[in-house]
PDB file of N, H, CA, C and O in Angstrom:
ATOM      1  N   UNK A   1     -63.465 -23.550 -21.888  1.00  0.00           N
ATOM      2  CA  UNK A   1     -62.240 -24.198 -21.445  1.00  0.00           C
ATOM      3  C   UNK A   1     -61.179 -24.171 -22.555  1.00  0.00           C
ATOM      4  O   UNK A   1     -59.983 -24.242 -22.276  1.00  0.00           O
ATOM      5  N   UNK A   2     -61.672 -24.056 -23.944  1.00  0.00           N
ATOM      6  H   UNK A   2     -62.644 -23.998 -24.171  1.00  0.00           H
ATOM      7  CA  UNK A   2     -61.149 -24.203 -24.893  1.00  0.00           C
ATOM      8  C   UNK A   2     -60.584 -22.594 -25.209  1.00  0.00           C
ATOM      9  O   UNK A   2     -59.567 -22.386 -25.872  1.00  0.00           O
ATOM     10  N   UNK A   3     -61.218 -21.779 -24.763  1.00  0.00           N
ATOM     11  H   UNK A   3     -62.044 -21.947 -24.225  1.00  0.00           H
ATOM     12  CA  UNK A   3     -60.199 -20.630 -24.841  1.00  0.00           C
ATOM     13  C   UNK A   3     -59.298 -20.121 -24.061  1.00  0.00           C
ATOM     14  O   UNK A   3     -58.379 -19.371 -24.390  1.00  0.00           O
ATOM     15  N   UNK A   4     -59.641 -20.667 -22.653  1.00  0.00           N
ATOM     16  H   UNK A   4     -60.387 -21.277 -22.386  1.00  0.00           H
ATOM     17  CA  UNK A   4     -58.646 -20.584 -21.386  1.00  0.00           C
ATOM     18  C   UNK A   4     -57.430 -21.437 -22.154  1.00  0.00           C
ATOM     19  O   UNK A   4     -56.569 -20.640 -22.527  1.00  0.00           O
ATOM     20  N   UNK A   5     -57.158 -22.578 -22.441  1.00  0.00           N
ATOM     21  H   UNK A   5     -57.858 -23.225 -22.138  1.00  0.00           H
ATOM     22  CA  UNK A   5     -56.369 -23.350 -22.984  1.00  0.00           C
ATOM     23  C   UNK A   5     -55.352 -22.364 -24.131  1.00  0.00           C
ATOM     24  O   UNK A   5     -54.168 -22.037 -24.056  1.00  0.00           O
ATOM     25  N   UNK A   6     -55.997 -22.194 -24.772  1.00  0.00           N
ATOM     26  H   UNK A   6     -56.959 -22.460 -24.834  1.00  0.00           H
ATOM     27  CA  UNK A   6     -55.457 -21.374 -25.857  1.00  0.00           C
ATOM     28  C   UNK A   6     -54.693 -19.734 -25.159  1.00  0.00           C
ATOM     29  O   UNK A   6     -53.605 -19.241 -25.457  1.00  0.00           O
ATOM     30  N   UNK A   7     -55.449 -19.359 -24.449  1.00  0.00           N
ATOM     31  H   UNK A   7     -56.333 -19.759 -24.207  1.00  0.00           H
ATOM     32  CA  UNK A   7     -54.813 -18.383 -23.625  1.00  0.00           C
ATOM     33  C   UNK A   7     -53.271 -18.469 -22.824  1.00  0.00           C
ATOM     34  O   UNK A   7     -52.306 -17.707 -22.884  1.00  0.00           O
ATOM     35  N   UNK A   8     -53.495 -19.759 -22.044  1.00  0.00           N
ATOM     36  H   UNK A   8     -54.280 -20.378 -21.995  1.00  0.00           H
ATOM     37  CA  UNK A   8     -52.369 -19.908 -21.332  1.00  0.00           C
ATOM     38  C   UNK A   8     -51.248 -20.152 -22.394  1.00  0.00           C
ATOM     39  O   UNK A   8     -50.213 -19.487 -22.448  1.00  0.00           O
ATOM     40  N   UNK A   9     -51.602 -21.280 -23.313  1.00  0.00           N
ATOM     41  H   UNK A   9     -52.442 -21.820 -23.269  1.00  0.00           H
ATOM     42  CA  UNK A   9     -50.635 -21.013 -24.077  1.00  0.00           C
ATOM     43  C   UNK A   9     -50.268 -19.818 -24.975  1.00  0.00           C
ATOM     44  O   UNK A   9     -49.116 -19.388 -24.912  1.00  0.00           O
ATOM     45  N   UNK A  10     -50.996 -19.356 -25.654  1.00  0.00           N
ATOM     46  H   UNK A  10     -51.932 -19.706 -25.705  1.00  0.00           H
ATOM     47  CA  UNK A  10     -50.629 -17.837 -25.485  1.00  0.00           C
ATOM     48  C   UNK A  10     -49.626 -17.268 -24.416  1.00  0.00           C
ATOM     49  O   UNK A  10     -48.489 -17.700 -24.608  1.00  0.00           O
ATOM     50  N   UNK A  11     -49.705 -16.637 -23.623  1.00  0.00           N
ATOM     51  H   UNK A  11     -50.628 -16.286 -23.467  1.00  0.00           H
ATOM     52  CA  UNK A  11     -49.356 -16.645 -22.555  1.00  0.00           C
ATOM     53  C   UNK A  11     -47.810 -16.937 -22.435  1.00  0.00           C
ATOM     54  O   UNK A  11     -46.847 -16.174 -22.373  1.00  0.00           O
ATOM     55  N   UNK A  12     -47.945 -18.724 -22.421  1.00  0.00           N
ATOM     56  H   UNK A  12     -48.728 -19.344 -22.471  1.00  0.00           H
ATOM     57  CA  UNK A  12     -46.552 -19.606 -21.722  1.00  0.00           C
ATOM     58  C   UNK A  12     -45.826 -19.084 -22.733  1.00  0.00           C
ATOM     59  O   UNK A  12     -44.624 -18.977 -22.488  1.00  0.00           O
ATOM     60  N   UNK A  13     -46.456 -18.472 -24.555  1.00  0.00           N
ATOM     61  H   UNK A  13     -47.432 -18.558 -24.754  1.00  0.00           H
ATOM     62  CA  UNK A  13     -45.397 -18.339 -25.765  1.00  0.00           C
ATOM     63  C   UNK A  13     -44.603 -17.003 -25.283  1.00  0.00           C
ATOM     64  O   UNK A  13     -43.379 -17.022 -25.416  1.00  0.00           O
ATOM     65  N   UNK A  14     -45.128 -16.013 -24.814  1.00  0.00           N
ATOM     66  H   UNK A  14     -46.122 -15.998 -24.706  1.00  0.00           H
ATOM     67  CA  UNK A  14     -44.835 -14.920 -24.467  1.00  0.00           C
ATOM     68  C   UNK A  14     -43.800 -14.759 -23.610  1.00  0.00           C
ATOM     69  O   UNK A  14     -42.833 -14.039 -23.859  1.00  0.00           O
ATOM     70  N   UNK A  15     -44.037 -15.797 -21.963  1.00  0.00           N
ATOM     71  H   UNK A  15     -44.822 -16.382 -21.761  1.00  0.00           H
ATOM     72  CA  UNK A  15     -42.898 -15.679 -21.355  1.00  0.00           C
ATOM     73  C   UNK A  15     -41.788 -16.305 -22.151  1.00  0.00           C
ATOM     74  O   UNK A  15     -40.752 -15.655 -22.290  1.00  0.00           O
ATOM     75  N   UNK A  16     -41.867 -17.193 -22.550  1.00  0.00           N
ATOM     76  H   UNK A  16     -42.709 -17.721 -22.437  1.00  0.00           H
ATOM     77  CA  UNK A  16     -40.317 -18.235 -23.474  1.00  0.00           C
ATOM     78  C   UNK A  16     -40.139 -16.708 -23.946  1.00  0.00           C
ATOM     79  O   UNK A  16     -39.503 -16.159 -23.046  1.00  0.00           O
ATOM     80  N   UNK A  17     -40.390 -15.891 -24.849  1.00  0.00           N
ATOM     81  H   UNK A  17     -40.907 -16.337 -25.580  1.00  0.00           H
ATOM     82  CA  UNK A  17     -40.029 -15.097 -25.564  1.00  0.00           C
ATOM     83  C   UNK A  17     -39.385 -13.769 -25.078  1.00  0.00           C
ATOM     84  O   UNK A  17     -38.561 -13.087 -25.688  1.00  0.00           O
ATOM     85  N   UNK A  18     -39.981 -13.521 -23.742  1.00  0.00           N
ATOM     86  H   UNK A  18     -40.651 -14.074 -23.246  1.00  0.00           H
ATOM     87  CA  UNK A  18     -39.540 -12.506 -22.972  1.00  0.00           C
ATOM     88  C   UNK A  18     -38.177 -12.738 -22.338  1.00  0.00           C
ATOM     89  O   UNK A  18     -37.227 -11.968 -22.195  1.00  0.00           O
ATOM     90  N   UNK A  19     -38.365 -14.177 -21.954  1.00  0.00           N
ATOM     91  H   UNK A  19     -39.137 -14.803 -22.070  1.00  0.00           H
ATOM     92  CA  UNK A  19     -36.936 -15.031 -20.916  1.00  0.00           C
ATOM     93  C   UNK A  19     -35.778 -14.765 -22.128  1.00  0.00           C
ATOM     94  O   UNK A  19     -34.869 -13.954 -21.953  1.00  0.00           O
ATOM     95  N   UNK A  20     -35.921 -15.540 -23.365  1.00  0.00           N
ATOM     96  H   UNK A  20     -36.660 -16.199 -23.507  1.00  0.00           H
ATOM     97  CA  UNK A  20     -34.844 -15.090 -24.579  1.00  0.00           C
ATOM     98  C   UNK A  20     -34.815 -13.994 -24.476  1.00  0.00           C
ATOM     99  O   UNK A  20     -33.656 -13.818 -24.101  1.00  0.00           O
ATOM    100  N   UNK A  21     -35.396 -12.776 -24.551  1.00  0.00           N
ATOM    101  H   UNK A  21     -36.338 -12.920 -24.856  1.00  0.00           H
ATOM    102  CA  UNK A  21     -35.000 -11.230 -24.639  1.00  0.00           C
ATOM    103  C   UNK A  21     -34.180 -10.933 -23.688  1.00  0.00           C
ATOM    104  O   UNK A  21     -33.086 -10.380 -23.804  1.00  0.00           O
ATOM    105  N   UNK A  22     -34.826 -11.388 -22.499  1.00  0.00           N
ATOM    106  H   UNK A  22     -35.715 -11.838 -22.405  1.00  0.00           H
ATOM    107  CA  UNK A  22     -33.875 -10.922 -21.410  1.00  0.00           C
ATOM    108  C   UNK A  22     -32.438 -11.453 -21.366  1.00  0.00           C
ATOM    109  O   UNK A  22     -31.539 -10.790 -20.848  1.00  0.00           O
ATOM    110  N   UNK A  23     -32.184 -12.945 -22.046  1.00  0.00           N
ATOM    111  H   UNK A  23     -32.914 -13.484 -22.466  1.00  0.00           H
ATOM    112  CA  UNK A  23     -30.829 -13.922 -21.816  1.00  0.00           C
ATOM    113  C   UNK A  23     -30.268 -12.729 -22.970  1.00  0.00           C
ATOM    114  O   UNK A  23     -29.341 -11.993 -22.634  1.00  0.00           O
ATOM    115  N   UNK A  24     -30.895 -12.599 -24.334  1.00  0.00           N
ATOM    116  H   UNK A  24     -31.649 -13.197 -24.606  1.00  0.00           H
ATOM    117  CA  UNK A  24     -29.751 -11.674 -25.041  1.00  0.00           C
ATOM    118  C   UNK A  24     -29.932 -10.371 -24.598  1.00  0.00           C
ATOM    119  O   UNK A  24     -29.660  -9.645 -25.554  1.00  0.00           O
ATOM    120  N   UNK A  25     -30.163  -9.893 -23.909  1.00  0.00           N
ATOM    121  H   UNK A  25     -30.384 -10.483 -23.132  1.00  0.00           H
ATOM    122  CA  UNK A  25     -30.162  -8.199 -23.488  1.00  0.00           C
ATOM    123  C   UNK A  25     -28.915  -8.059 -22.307  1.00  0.00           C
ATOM    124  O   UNK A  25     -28.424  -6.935 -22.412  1.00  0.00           O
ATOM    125  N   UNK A  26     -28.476  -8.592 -21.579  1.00  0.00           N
ATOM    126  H   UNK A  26     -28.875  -9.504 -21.494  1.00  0.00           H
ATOM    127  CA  UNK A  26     -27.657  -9.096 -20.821  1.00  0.00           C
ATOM    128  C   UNK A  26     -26.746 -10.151 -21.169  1.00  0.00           C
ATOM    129  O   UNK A  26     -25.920 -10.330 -20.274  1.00  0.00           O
ATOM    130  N   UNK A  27     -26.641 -10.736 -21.932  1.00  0.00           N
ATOM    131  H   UNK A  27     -27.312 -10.590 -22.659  1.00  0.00           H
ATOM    132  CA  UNK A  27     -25.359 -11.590 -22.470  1.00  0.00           C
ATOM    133  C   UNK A  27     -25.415 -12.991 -21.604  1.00  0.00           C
ATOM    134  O   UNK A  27     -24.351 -13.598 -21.477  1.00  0.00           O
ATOM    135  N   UNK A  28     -26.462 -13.467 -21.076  1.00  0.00           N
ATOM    136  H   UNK A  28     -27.326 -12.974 -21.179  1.00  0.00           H
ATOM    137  CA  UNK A  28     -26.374 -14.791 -20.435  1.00  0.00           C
ATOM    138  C   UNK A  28     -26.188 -15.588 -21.542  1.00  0.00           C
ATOM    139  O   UNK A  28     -26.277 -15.254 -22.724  1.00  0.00           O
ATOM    140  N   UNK A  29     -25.892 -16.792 -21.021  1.00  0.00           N
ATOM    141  H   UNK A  29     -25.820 -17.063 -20.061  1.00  0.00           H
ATOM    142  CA  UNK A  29     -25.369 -18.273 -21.886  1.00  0.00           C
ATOM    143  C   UNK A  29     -26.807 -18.808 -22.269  1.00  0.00           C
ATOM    144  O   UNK A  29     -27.855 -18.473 -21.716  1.00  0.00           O
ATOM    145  N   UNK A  30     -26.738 -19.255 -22.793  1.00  0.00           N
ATOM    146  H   UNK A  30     -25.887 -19.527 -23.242  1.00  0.00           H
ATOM    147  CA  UNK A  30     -28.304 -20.372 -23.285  1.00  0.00           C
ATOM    148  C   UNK A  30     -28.299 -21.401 -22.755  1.00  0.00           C
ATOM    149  O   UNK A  30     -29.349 -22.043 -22.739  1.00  0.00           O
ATOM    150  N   UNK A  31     -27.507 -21.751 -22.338  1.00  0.00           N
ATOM    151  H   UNK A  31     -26.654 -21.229 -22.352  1.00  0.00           H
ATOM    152  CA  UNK A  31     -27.715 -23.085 -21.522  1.00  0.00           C
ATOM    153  C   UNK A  31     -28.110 -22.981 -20.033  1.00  0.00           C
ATOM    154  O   UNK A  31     -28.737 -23.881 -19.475  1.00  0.00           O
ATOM    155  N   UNK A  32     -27.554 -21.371 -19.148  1.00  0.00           N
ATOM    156  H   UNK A  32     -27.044 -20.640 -19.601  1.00  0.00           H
ATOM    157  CA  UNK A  32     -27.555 -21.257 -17.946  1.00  0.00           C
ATOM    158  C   UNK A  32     -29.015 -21.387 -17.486  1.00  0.00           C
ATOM    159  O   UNK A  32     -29.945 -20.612 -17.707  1.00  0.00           O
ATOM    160  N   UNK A  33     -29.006 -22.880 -16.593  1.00  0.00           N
ATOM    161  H   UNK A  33     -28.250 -23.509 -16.414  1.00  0.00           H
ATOM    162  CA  UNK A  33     -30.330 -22.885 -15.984  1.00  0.00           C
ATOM    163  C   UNK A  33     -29.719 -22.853 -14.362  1.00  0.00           C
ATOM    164  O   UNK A  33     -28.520 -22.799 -14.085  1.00  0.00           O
ATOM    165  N   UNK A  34     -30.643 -22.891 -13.551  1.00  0.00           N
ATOM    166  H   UNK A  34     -31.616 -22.935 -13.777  1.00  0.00           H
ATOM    167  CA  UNK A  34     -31.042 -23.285 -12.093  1.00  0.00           C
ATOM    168  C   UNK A  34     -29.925 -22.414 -11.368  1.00  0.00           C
ATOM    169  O   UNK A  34     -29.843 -22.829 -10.212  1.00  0.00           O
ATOM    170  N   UNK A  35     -28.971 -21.298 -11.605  1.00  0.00           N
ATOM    171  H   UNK A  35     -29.038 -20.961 -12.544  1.00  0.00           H
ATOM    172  CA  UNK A  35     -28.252 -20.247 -11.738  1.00  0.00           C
ATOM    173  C   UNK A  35     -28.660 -18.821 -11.042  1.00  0.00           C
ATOM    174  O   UNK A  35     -27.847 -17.896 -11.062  1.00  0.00           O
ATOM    175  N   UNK A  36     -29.756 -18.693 -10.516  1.00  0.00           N
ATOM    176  H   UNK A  36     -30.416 -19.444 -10.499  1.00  0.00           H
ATOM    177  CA  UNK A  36     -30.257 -17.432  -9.586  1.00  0.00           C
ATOM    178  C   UNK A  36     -29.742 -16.639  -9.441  1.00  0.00           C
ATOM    179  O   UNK A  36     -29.948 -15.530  -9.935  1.00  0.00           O
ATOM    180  N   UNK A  37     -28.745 -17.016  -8.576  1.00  0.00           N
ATOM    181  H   UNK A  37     -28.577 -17.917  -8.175  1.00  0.00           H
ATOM    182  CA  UNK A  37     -28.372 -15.879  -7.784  1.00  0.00           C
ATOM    183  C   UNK A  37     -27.176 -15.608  -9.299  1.00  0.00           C
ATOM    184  O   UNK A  37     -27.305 -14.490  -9.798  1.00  0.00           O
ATOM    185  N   UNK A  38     -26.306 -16.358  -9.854  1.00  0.00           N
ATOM    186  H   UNK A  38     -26.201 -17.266  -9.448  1.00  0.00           H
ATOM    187  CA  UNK A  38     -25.677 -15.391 -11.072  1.00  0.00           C
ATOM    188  C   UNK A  38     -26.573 -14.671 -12.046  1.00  0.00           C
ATOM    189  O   UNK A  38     -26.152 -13.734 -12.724  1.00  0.00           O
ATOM    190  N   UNK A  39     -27.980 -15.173 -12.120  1.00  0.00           N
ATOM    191  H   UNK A  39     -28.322 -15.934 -11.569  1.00  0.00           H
ATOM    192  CA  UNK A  39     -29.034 -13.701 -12.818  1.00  0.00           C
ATOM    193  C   UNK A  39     -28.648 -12.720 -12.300  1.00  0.00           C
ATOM    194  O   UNK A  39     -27.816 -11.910 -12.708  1.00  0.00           O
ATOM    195  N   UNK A  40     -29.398 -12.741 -11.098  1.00  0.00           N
ATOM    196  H   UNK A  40     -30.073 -13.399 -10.766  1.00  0.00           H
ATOM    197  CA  UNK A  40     -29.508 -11.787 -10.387  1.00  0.00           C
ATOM    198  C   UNK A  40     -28.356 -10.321 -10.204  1.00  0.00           C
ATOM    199  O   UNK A  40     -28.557  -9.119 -10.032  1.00  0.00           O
ATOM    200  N   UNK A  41     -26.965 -11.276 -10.364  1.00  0.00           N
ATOM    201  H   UNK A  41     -26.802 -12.252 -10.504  1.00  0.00           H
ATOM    202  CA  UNK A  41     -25.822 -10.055 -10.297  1.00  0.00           C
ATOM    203  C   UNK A  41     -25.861  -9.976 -11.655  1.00  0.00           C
ATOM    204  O   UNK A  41     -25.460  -8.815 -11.734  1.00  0.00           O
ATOM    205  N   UNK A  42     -25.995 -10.237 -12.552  1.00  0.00           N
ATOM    206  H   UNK A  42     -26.320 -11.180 -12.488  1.00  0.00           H
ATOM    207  CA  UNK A  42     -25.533  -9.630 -13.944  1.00  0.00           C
ATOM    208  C   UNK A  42     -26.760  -8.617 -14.210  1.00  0.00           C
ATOM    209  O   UNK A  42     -26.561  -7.443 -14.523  1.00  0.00           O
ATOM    210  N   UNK A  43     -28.061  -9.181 -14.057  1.00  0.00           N
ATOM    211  H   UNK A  43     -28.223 -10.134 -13.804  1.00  0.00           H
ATOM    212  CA  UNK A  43     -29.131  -7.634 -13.945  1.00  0.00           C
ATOM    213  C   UNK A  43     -28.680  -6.527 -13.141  1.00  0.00           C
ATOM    214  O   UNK A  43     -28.560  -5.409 -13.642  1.00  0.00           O
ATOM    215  N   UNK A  44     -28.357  -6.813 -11.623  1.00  0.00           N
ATOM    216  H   UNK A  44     -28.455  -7.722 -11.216  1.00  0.00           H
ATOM    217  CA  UNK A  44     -28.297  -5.890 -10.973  1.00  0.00           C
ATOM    218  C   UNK A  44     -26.834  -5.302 -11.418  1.00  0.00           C
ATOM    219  O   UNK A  44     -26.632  -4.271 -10.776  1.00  0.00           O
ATOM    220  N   UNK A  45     -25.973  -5.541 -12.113  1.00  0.00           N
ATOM    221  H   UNK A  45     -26.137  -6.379 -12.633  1.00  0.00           H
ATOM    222  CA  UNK A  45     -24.294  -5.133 -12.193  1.00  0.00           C
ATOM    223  C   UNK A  45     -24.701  -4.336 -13.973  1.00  0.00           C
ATOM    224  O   UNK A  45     -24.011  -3.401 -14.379  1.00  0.00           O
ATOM    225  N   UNK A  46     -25.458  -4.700 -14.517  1.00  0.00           N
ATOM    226  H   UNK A  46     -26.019  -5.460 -14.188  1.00  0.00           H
ATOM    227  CA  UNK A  46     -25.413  -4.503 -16.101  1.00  0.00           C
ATOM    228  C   UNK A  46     -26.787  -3.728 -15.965  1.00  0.00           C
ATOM    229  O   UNK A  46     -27.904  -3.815 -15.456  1.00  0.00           O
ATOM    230  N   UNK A  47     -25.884  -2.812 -16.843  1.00  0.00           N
ATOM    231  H   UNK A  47     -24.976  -2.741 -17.255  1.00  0.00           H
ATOM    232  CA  UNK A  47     -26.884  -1.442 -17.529  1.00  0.00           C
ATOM    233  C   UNK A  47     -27.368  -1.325 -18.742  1.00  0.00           C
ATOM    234  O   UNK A  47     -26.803  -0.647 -19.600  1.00  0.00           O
ATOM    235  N   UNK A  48     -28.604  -2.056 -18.970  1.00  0.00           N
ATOM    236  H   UNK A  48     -29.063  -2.607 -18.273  1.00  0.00           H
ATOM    237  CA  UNK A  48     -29.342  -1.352 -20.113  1.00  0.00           C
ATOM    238  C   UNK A  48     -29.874  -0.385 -20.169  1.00  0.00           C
ATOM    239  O   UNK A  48     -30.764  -0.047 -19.388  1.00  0.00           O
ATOM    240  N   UNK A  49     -29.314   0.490 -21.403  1.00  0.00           N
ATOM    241  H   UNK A  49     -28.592   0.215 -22.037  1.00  0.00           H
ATOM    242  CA  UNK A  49     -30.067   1.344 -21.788  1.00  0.00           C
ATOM    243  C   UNK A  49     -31.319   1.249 -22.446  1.00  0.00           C
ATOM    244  O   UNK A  49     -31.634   0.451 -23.328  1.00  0.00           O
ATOM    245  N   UNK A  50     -32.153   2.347 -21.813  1.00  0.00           N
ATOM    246  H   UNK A  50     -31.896   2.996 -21.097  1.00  0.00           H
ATOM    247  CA  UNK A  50     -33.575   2.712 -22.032  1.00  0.00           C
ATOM    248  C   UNK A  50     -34.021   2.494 -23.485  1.00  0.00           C
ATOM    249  O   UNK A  50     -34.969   1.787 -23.827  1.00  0.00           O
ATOM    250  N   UNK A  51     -33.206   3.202 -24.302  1.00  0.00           N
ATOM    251  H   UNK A  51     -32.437   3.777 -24.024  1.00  0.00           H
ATOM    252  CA  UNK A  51     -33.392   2.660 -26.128  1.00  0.00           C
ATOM    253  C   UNK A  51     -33.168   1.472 -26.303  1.00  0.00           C
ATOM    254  O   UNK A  51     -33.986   0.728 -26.843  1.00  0.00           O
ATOM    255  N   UNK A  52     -32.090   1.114 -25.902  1.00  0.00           N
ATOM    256  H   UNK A  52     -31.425   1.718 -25.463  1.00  0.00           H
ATOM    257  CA  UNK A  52     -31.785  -0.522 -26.434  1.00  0.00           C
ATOM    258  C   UNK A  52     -33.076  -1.382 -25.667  1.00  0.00           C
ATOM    259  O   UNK A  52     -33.851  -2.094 -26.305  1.00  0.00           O
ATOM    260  N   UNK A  53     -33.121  -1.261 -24.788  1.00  0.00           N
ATOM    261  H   UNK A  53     -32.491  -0.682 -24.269  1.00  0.00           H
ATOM    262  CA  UNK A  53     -34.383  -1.979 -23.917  1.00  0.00           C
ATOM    263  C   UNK A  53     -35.972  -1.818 -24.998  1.00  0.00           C
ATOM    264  O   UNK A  53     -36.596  -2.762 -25.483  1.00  0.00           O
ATOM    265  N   UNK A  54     -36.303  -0.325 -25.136  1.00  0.00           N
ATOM    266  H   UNK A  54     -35.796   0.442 -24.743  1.00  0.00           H
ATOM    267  CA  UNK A  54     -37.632  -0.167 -25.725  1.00  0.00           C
ATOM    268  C   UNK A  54     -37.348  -0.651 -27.564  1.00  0.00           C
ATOM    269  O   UNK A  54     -38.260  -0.692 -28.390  1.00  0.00           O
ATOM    270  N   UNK A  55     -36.397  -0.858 -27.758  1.00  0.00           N
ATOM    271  H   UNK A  55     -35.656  -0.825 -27.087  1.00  0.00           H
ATOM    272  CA  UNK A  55     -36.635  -1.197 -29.510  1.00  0.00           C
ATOM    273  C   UNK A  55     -36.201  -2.586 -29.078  1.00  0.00           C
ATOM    274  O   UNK A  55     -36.247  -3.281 -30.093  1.00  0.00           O
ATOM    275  N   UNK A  56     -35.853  -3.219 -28.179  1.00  0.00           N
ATOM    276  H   UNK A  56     -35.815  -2.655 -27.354  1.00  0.00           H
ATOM    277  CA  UNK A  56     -35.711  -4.785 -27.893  1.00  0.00           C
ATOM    278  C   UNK A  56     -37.084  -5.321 -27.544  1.00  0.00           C
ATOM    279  O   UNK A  56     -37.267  -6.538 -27.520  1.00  0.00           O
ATOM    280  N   UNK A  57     -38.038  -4.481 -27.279  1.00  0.00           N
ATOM    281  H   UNK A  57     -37.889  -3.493 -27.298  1.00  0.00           H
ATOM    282  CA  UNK A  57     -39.321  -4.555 -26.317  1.00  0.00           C
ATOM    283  C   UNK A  57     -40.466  -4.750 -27.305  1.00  0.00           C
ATOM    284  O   UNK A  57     -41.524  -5.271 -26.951  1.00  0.00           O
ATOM    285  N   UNK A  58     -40.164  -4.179 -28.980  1.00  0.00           N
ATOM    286  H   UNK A  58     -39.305  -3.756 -29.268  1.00  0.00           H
ATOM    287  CA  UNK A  58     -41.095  -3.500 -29.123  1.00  0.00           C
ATOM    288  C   UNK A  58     -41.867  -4.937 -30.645  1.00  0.00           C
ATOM    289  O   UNK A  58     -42.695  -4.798 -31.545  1.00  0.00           O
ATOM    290  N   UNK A  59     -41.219  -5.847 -30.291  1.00  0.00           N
ATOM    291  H   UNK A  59     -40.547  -5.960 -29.560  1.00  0.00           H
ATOM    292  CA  UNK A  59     -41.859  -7.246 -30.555  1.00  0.00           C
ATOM    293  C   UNK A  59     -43.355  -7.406 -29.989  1.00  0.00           C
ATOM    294  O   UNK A  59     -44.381  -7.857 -30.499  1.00  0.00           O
ATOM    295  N   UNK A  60     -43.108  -6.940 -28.923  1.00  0.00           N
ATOM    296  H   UNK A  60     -42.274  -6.574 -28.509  1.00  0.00           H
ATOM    297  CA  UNK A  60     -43.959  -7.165 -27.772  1.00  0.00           C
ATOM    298  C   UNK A  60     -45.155  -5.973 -27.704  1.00  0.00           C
ATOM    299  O   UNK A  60     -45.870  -5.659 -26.753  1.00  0.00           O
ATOM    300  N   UNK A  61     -45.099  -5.423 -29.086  1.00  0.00           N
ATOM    301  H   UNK A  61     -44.518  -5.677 -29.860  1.00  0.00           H
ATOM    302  CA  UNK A  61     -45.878  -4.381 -28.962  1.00  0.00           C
ATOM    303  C   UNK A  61     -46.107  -3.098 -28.109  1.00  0.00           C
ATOM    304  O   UNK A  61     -47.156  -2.453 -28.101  1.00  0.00           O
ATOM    305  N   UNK A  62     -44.730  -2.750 -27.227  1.00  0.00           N
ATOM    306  H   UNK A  62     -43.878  -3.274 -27.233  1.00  0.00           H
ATOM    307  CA  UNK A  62     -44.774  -2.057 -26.369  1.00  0.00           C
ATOM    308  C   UNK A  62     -44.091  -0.784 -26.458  1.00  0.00           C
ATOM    309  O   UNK A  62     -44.128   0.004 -25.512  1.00  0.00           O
TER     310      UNK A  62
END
């Protein structure tokens, strides 16, 4: 139980960290919460490039 525990958090650290990548890869505000549907058009309207994306990524070992 004690490593499931440790996992998820693992885990929960990763998404926080991914959600920040994504707010600065796209230029969202830090404060913008509960906001959906304005995600949604600035991903779908804004173009990252493939380099900028994989050396933004690569925290993440990827």
């Amino acid at each position: 139980c004690e490593i499931a525990n440790n996992l998820k958090k693992e885990l929960l650290g990763l998404l926080v960290k991914a959600k920040e990548l994504m707010w600065k890869l796209y230029g969202l505000p830090e404060d913008l919460t509960g906001q959906i549907y304005y995600v949604d058009y600035v991903i779908s309207n804004k173009n990252i490039k493939d380099k900028e994306f994989r050396e933004a990524t690569r925290a993440f070992g990827t």
